[in-house]
FIBA-215588 format. One record per residue (C-alpha): x negated, z negated, y negated; residue number from 1. Coordinates in nm, 3 decimals. Example, Ala and Ser with C-alpha at 12.3 -4.5 7.8 and 13.67 -1.06 7.14 Angstrom:
2
c1, c3, c2, nr
-1.230, -0.780, 0.450, 1
-1.367, -0.714, 0.106, 2
//
This chain:
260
c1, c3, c2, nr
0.000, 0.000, 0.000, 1
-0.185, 0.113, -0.339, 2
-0.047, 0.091, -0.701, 3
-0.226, 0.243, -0.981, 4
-0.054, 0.210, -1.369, 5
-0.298, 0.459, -1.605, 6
-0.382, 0.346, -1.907, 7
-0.550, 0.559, -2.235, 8
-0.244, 0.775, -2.312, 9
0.007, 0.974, -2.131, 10
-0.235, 1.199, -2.008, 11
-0.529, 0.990, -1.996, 12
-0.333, 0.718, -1.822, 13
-0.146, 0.967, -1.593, 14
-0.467, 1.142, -1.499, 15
-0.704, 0.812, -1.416, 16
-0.411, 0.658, -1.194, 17
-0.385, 0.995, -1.016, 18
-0.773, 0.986, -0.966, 19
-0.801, 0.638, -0.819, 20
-0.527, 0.701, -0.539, 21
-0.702, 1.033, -0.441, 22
-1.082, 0.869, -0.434, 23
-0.895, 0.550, -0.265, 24
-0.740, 0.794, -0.036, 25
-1.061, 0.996, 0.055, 26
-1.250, 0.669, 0.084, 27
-1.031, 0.521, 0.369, 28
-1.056, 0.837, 0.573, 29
-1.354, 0.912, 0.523, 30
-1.550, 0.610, 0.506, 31
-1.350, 0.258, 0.601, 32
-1.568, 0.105, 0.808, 33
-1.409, -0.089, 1.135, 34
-1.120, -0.277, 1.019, 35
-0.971, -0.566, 1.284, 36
-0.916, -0.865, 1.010, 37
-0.888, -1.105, 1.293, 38
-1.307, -1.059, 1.300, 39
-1.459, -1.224, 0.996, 40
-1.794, -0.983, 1.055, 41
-1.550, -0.701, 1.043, 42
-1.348, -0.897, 0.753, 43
-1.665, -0.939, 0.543, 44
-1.799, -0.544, 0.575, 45
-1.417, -0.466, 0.453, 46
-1.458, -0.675, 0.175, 47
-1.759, -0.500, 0.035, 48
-1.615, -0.192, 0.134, 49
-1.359, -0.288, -0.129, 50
-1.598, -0.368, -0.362, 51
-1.772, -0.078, -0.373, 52
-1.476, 0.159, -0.345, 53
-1.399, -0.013, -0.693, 54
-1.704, 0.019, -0.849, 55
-1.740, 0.402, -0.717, 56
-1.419, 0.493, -0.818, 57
-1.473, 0.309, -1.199, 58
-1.801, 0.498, -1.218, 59
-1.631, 0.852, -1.158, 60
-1.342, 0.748, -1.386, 61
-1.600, 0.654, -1.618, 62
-1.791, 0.995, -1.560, 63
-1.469, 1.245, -1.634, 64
-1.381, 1.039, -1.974, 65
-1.761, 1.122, -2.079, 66
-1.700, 1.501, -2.007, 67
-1.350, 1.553, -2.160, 68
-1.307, 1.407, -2.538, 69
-0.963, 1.420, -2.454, 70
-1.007, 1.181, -2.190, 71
-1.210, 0.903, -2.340, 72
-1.106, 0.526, -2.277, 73
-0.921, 0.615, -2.017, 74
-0.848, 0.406, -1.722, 75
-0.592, 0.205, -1.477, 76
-0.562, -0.078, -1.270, 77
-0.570, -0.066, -0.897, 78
-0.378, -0.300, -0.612, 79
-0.469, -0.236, -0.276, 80
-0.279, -0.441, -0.007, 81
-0.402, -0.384, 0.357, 82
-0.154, -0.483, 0.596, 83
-0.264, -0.546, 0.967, 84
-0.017, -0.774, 1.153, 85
-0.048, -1.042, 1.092, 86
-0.310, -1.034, 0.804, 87
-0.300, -0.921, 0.471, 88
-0.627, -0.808, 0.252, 89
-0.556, -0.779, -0.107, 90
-0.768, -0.625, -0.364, 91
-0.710, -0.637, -0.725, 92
-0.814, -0.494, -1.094, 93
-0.601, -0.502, -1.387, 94
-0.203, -0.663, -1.434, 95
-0.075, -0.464, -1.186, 96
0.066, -0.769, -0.933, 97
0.150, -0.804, -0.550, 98
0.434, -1.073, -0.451, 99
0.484, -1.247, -0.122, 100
0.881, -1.376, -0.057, 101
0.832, -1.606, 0.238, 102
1.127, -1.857, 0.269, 103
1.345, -1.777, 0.014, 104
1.040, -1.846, -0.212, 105
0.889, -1.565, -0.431, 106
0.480, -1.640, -0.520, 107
0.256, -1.407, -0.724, 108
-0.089, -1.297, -0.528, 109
-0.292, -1.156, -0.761, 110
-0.418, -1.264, -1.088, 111
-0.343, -1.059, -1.429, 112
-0.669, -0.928, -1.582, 113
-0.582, -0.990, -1.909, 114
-0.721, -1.157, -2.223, 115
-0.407, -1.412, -2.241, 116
-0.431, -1.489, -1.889, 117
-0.786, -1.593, -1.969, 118
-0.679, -1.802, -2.234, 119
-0.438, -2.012, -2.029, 120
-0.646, -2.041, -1.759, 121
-0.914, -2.201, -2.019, 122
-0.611, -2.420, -2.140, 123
-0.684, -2.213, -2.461, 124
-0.248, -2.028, -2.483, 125
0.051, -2.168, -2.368, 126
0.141, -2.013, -2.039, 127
0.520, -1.974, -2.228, 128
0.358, -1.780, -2.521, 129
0.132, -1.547, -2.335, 130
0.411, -1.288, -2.235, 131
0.397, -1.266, -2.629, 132
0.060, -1.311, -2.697, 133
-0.105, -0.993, -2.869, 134
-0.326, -1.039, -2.613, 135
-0.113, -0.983, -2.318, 136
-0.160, -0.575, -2.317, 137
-0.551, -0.640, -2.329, 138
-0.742, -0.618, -2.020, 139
-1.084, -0.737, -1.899, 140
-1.098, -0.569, -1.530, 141
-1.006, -0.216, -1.503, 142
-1.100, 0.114, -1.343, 143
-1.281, 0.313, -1.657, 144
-1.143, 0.201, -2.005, 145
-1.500, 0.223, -2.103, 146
-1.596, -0.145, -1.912, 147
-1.941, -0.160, -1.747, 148
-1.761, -0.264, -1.438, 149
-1.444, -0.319, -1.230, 150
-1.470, -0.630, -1.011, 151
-1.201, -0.709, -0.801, 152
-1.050, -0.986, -0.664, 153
-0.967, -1.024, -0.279, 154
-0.727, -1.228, -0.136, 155
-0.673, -1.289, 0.244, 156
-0.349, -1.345, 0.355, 157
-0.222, -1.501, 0.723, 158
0.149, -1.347, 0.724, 159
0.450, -1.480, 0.897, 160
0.755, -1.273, 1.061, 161
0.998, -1.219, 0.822, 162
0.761, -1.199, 0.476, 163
0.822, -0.976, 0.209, 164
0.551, -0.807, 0.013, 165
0.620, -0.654, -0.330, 166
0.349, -0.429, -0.509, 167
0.458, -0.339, -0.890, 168
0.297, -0.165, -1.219, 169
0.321, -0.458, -1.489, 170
0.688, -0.236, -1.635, 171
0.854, -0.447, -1.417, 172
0.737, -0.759, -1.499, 173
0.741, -0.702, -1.859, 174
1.162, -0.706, -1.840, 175
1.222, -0.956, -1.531, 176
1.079, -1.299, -1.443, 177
0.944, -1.366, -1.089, 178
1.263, -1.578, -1.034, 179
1.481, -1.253, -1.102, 180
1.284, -1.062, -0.839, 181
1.299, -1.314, -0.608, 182
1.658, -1.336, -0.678, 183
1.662, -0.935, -0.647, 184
1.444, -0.967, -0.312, 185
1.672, -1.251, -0.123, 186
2.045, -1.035, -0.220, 187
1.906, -0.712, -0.059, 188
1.770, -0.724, 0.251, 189
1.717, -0.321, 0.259, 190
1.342, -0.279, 0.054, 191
1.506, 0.083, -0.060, 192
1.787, -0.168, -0.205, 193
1.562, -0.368, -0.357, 194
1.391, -0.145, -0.518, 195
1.633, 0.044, -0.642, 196
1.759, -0.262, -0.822, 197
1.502, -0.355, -0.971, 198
1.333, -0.074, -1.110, 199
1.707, 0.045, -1.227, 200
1.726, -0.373, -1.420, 201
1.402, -0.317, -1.537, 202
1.520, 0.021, -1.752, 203
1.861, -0.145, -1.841, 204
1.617, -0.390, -2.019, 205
1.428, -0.143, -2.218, 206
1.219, 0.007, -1.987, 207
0.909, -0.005, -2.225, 208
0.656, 0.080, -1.979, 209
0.632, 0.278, -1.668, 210
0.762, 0.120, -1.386, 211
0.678, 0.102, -1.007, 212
0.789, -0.096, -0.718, 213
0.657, -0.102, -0.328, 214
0.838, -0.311, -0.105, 215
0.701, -0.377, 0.272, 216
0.948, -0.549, 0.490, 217
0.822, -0.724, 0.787, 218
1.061, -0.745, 1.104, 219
1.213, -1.096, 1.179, 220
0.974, -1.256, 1.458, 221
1.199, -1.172, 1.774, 222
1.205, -0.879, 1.718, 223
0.844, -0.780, 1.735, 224
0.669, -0.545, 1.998, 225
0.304, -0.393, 2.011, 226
0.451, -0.069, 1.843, 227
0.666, -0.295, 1.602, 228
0.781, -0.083, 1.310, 229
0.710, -0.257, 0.954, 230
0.938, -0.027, 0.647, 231
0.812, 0.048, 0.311, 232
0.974, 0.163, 0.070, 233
0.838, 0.281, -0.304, 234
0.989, 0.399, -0.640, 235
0.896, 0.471, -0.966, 236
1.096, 0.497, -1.269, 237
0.825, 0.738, -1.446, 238
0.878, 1.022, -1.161, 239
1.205, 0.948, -1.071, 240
1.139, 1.017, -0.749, 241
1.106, 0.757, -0.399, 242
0.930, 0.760, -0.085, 243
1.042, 0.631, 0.265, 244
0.797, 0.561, 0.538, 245
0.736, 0.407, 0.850, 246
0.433, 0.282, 0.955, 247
0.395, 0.160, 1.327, 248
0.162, -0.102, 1.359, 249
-0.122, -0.084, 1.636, 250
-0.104, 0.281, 1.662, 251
-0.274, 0.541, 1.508, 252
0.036, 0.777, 1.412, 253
0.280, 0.745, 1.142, 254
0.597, 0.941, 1.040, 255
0.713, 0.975, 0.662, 256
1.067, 1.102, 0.563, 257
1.266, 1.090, 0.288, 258
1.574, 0.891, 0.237, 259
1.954, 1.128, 0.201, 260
//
């Protein structure tokens, strides 16, 4: 599960989120390293993986807004969440945010990269005020946007049957709080439902920024098999357009289709 929000201007923005997914994409084929996040050796090498899939990625981000005036500053956050029953590996740059619902309860994953968050976390801004602050929009930790490096954050995860996991571009939390989502989350059980909702609530509200939502629904724990199928569902309010897929966990194939 990726999210990428562009930042630098609609074309700027729209061009160094596109970029990220496709070196994210051709790194995972084409160099992921052995993956099973039961083995901490294996863990660990996945890890750095990450790390440097981040900082390659920044640098060529870096390298196009250099060649193309039109392009400078440039750059977007990335959230990678690796699912592999029943572990989760999270990697993180930027406000972009990943959500687990477990138990009715809703609990953010990922830090925002931002200036305010900074401030609150150095007891420096009310944690009410921030979502106000002039320093909300500015971040530290991005892909490109000129930085001398993106650094991000990994999280490890031990899942349960039954969790939820919610990857979104900062639009939607700009116009609903986390209890609203959760509230979202717990009165539709479908992801496709859910995200319709919310990204749909989210542009009732203003819909200031662009906004994307990726759900991944994990089967209730009797009903799980060695070729146990996990749904995801995405949308985005920018393209207007949503994604179905199944992925089937332990085995190599997947299917994708799109929803009537």
């Amino acid at each position: 599960m990726l999210v990428a929000d562009g930042m630098g201007g609609h074309q700027a923005g729209g061009r160094a989120s596109v970029r990220a997914l496709e070196l994210c994409i051709d790194q995972f084929l084409g160099s992921m390293p052995p993956s099973d996040l039961a083995d901490n050796h294996q863990r660990k090498k996945l890890e750095q993986f990450l790390h440097e899939l981040f900082h390659r990625s920044h640098r060529s981000l870096e390298s196009d807004a250099r060649s193309d005036i039109r392009l400078q500053g440039m750059g977007t956050t990335l959230t990678i969440a690796l699912l592999q029953w029943p572990r989760l590996l999270i990697a993180h740059a930027g406000d972009s945010r990943c959500y687990l619902l477990r138990n009715g309860l809703l609990t953010p994953q990922t830090q925002d990269h931002t200036i305010a968050s900074e401030l609150v976390a150095r007891g420096e801004l009310n944690i009410d005020d921030a979502p106000r602050s002039p320093w909300g929009n500015m971040l530290w930790n991005v892909l490109g946007g000129g930085g001398s490096q993106a650094k991000p954050d990994i999280k490890f995860i031990e899942l349960q049957a039954d969790d939820r996991i919610l990857l979104c571009s900062d639009g939607l939390n700009k116009h609903l709080t986390d209890n609203e989502i959760a509230e979202i989350l717990l009165n539709n059980q479908l992801p496709e439902d859910a995200c319709r909702c919310l990204v749909e609530l989210a542009n009732r509200r203003g819909g200031t920024d662009n906004i994307t939502v990726v759900i991944s629904q994990l089967a209730q724990e009797a009903k799980f098999t060695d070729s146990e199928i996990t749904s995801v569902y995405e949308m985005s309010s920018e393209s207007k357009t949503s994604t179905w897929s199944q992925t089937l966990d332990y085995l190599p194939d997947s299917t994708t289709d799109t929803p009537p």
